[in-house]
C-alpha positions in Angstrom: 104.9 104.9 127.3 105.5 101.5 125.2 102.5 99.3 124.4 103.1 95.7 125.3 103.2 93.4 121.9 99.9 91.1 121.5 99.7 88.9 119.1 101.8 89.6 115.4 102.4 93.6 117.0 106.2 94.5 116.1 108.0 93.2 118.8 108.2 96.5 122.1 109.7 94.1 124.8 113.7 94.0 123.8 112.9 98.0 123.1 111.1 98.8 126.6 113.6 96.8 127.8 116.7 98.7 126.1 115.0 101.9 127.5 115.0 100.7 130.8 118.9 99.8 131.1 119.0 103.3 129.8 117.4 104.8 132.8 114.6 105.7 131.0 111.3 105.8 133.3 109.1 103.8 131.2 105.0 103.3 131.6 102.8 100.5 130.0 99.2 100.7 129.7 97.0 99.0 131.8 92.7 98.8 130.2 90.3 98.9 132.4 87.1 96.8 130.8 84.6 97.8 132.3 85.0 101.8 131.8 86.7 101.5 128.5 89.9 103.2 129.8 93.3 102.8 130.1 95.5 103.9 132.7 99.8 104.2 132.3 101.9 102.2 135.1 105.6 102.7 135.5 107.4 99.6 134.9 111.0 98.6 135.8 111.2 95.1 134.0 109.0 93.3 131.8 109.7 89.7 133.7 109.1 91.2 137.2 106.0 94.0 136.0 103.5 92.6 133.9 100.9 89.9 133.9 98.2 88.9 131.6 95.4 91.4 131.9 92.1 92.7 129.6 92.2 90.8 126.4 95.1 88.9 127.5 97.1 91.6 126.8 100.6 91.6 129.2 100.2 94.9 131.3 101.4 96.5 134.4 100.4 94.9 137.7 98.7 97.8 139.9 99.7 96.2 143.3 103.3 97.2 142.2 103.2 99.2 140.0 102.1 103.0 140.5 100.4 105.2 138.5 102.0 107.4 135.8 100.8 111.2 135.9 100.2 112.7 132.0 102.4 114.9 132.5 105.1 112.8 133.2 104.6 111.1 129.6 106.3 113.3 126.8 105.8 109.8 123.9 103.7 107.2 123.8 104.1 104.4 121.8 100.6 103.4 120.3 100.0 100.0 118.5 97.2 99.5 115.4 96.0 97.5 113.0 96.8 99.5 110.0 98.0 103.5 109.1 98.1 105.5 106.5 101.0 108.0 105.7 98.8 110.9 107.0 99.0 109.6 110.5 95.7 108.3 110.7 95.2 104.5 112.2 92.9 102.0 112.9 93.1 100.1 116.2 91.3 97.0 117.5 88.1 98.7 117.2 87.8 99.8 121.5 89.1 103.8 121.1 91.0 103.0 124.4 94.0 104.9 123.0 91.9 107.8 121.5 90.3 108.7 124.3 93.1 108.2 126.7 94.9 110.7 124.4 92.0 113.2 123.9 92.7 113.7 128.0 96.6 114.6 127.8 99.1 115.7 124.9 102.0 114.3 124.8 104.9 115.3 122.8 105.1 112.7 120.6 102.7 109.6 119.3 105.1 107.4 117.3 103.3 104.0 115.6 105.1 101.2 115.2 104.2 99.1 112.3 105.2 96.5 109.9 105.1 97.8 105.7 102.2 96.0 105.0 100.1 97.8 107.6 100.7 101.0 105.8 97.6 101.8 103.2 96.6 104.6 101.1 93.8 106.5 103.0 92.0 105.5 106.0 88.3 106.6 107.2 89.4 109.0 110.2 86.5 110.5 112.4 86.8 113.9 114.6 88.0 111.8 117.3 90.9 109.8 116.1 94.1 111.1 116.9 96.7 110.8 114.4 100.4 110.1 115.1 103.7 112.3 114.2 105.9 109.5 113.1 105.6 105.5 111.7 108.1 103.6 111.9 108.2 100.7 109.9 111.3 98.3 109.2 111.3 99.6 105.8 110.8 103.7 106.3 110.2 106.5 108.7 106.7 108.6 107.9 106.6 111.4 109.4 102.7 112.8 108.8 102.2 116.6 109.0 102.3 118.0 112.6 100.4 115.9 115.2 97.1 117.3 116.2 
């Protein structure tokens, strides 16, 4: 599962896209306002798939696209604001991702991330989930095992 870029996010498209022509199944998040969920779609192109959504955020159109099952995500993608090298981020401030996670675990939760999003230490309650790896275009973090 990919997030969809918003805004200055490092750029998922080309790379959902890439994973696609590899016959990867691929899922997108879809947030759901008024519960303060999100739900994961299966997508088979970016063009044809998504629309503006929550936040105007690109995301999966339901009519077309059906649901993803937890268990049939083994990584998920997850965007932030900033990280720190112990896996702990901040996101836009919702806990959309945390508490979709807290539901399901999946393999892996990789970040991607520019350098300058990576800080020293950042507040992390019992909730926050960290992630295993963050990837940045100058380095690959790879945090202590993901909780």
């Amino acid at each position: 599962m990919f997030f969809v870029t918003h805004g200055s996010e490092v750029r998922t498209r080309e790379m959902i896209d890439t994973a696609i022509n590899e016959g990867k199944k691929v899922a997108a998040p879809v947030s759901r306002k008024a519960s303060g969920a999100i739900l994961a779609a299966k997508i088979r192109s970016c063009e044809k798939d998504l629309r503006k959504g929550a936040y105007g955020i690109s995301e999966p159109d339901l009519k077309t696209c059906p649901l993803a099952k937890p268990e049939e995500i083994d990584l998920v993608i997850v965007p932030g604001i900033a990280f720190d090298k112990l896996g702990n981020r901040i996101g836009f401030g919702k806990g959309y991702y945390d508490k979709w996670l807290g539901n399901f675990k999946p393999k892996q939760r990789i970040a991607l991330a520019y350098s300058m999003q990576i800080v020293k230490k950042l507040p992390a309650e019992a909730h926050d989930l960290a992630v295993g790896t963050i990837v940045t275009e100058n380095e690959v973090i790879k945090p202590a095992a993901e909780s």
